[in-house]
C-alpha positions in Angstrom: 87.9 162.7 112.6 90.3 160.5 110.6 88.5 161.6 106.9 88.9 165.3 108.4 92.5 164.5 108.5 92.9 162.9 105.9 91.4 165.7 103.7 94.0 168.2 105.8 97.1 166.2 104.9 95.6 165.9 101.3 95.4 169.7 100.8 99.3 170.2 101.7 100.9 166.6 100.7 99.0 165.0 97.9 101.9 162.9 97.2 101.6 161.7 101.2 97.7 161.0 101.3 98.6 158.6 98.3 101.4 156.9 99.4 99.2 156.2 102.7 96.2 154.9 100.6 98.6 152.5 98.8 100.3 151.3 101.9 96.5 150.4 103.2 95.5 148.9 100.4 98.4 146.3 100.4 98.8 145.5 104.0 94.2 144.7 103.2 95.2 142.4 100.0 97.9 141.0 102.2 95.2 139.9 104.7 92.2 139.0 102.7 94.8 136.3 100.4 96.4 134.8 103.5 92.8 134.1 105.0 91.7 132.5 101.8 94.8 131.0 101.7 96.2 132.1 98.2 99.5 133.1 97.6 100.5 135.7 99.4 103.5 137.6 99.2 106.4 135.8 101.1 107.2 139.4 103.3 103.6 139.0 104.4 104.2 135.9 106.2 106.3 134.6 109.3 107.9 131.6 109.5 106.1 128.9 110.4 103.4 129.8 107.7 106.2 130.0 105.3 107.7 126.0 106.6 104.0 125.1 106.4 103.6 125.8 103.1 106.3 124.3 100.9 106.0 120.9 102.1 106.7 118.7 99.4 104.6 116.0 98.0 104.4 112.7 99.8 104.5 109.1 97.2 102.1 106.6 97.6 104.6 103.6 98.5 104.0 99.6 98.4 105.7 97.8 100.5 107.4 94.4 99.0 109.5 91.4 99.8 112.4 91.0 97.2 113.1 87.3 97.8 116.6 87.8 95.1 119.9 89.5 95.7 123.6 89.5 93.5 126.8 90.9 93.8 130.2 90.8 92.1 132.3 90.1 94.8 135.5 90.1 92.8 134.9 92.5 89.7 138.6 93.5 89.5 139.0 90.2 88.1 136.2 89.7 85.9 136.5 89.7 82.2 135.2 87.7 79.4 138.0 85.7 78.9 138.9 84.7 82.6 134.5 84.7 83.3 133.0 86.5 86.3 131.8 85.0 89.6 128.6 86.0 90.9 126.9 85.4 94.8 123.2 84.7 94.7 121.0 85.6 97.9 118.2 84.0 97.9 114.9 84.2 100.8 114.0 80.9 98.9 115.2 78.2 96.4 116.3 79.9 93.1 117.4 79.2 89.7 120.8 81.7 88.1 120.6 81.6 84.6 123.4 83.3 83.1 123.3 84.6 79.1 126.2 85.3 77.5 125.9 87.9 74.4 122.3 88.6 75.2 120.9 90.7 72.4 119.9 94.4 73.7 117.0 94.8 71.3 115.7 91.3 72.1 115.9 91.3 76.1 114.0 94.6 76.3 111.3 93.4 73.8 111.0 90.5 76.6 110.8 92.8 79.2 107.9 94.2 77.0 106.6 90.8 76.6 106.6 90.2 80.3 103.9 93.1 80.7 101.8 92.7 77.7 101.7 89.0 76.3 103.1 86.5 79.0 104.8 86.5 82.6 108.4 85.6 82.8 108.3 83.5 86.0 111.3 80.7 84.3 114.0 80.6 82.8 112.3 78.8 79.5 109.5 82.0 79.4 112.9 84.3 79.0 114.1 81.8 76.7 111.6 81.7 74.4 111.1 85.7 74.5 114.7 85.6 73.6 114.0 83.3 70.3 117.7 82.2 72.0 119.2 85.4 71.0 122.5 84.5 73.1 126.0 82.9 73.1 125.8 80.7 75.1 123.8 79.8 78.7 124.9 78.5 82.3 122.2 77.5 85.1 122.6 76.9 88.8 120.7 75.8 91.5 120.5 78.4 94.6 119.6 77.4 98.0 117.7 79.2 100.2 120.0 81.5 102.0 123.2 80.3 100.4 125.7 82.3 100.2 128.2 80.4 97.8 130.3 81.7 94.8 129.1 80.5 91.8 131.7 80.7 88.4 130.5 81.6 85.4 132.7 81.5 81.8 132.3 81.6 78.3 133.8 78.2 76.9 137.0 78.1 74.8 135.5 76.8 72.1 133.0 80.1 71.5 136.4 82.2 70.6 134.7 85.3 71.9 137.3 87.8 73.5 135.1 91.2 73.1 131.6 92.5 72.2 132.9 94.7 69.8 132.5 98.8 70.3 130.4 100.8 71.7 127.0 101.1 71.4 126.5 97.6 71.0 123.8 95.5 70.3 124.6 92.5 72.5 125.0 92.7 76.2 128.2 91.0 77.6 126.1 89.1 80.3 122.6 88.6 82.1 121.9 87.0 84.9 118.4 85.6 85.5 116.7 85.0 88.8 113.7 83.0 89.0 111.8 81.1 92.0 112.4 77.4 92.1 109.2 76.3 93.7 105.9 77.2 91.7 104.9 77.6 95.2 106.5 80.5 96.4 105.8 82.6 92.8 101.9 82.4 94.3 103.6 83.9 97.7 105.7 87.2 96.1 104.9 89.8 94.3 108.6 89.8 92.5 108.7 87.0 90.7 111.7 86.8 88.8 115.0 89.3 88.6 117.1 90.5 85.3 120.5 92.1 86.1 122.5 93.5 83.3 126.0 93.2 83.7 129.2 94.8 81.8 132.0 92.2 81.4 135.7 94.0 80.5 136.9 93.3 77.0 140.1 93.7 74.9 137.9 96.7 72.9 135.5 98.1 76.1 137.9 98.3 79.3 135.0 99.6 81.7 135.2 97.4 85.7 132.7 94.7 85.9 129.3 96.3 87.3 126.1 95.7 87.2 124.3 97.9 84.9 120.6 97.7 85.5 118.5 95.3 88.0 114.7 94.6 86.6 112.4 93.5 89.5 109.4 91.2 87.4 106.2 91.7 88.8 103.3 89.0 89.1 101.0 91.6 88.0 102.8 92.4 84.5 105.4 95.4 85.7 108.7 95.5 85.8 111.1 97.9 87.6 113.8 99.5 87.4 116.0 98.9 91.0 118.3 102.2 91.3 120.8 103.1 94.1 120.2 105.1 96.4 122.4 108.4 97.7 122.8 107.7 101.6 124.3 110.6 103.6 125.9 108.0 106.1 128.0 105.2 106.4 126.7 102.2 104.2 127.8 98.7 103.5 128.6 99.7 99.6 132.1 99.1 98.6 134.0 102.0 98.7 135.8 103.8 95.4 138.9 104.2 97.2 140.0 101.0 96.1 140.6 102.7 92.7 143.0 105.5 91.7 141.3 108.4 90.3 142.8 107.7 87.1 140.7 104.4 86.7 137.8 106.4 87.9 137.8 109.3 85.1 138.6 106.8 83.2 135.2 104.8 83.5 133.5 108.0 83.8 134.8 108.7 80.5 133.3 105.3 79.8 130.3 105.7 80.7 129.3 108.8 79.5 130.2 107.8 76.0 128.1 104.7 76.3 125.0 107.0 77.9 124.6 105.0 80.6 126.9 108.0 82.9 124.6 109.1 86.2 125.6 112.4 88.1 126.8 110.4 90.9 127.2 113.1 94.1 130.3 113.1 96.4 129.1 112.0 100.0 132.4 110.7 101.0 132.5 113.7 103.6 129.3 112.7 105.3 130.2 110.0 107.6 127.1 110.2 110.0 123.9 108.4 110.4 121.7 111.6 111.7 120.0 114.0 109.4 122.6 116.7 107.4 120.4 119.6 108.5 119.8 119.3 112.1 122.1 116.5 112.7 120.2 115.3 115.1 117.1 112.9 113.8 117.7 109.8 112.0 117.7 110.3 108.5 114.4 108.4 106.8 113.6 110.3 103.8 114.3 109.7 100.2 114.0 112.5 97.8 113.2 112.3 94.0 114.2 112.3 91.1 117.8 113.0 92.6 117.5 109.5 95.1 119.5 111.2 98.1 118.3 110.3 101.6 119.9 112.8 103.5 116.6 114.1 105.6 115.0 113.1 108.9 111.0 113.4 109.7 111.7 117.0 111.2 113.7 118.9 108.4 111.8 117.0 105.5 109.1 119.8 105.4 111.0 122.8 105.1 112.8 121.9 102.1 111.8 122.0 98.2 115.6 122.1 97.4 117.5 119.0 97.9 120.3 120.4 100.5 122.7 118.2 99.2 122.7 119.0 95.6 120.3 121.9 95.2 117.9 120.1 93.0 113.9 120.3 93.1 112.3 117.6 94.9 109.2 116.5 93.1 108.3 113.8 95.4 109.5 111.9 99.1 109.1 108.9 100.5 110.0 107.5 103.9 112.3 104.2 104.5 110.6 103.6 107.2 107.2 104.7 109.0 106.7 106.4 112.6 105.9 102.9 113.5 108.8 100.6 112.9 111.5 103.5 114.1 109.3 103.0 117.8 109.3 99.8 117.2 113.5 99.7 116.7 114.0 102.2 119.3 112.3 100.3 121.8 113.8 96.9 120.7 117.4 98.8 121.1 116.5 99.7 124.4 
């Protein structure tokens, strides 16, 4: 009955018996991909397949125990002529090592070292990486969990008052964290820590900040620590401090000296819950942009970072399903 019809619209609408064929034949593709599960055109599939199926790829993450920490407390004051002071945070006893005029070339051929030839777990093993490419050194003796200030200055005698301009090949200062007890290197993975620090100068007028932070393996890696983009309220110090003149200014900097990051404005974000749903805690970390902005319920439905419209490549959670029970019920 349906072929008789067929053949009855055919005889006075050609162009309508076609136009139905074609309309069958897509809405059968449409149905044979989505049942093998290849890709299917998007107008062919609801929602929830469509949330399904751009979930984005999950990293592999190892979980560590960094026993260092540093900050500049005071960098409007730091320069090279007046010194810096650094505060150590330390799970156990450690050793600051500071290196004045560190050569660039040589500390990253150490850092090489460190993976292929011999572990820097001392301050001599850095030393002697080094061949004492350096001004001048100062060493303290951290505590475990101590807290205190610790001054560190280029004597009067080196008559150094700038590094000369930029791109340089000595690095105004590096601090060196190592484990005091040959103990507790057998206990932690992270065995020693580099931080690369800019010190102002009459020629390079940058604020004091850390540059990069290297986290030294046991194992022969090294990382690179990086900040990460929160879309709440965090203990950082806040830019307000400076006027935006300072800030273009060491933008400006920065971007001259390559070492400029597209650093994303989340001043307006002042809460803890996720900036989709507002709602769920936010726990994951996308890459290679490094905002954490998400919670466990939006993460799958985006492939976009919603904060600054980049592709995610990968994700990874701060914490698992586990531990937020586990904080929830200890808040209760």
């Amino acid at each position: 009955m349906a072929a008789v019809f067929l053949v009855i619209l055919y005889e006075y609408s050609p162009l309508f018996y076609i136009t139905v064929v074609f309309v069958c034949f897509l809405v059968t593709s449409g149905l044979v991909l989505g049942w093998f599960g290849l890709g299917v055109p998007v107008i062919l599939r609801n929602s929830e397949e469509t949330g399904s199926s751009t979930r984005i790829l999950k990293k592999r993450m190892r979980q560590v125990k960094n026993p260092f920490g540093l900050e500049i407390p005071h960098p409007a004051t730091a320069s090279v002529t007046r010194g810096i002071t650094l505060t150590p945070d330390c799970l156990e006893d450690c050793i600051l090592t500071c290196y004045w005029g560190c050569s660039v070339q040589k500390l990253h051929e150490a850092l090489q070292k460190h993976v292929y030839c011999f572990r820097i777990k001392t301050p001599q093993a850095l030393e002697d990486a080094l061949y004492s490419e350096y001004l001048y050194r100062q060493q303290y003796f951290i505590k475990k969990n101590d807290k205190e200030e610790k001054y560190c200055q280029l004597p009067e005698d080196a008559q150094v008052v700038d590094f000369g301009p930029v791109p340089r090949s000595r690095y105004p200062l590096i601090a060196l964290l190592t484990l005091a007890d040959e103990e507790d290197r057998e206990i932690y993975d992270i065995i020693s820590m580099v931080a690369v620090i800019h010190v102002p100068d009459e020629s390079y007028r940058l604020s004091c900040r850390i540059l990069y932070q290297y986290l030294l393996l046991a194992q022969g890696q090294y990382h690179d620590l990086k900040q990460l983009f929160m879309s709440a309220n965090s203990t950082a110090p806040s830019s307000s401090d400076t006027s935006p003149g300072e800030r273009s200014t060491d933008r400006s900097l920065l971007e001259k000296a390559g070492l400029a990051e597209d650093e994303p404005e989340l001043h307006e974000e002042n809460s803890k819950d996720c900036v989709v749903c507002q709602n769920g805690t936010v726990n994951w970390v996308l890459l290679p942009c490094r905002h954490a902005c998400l919670c466990d319920g939006c993460i799958k439905y985006f492939q976009q970072c919603p904060m600054c419209r980049q592709f995610v490549q990968e994700s990874f959670p701060l914490c698992s399903k586990k531990e937020q029970d586990e904080d929830e019920s200890a808040r209760i």
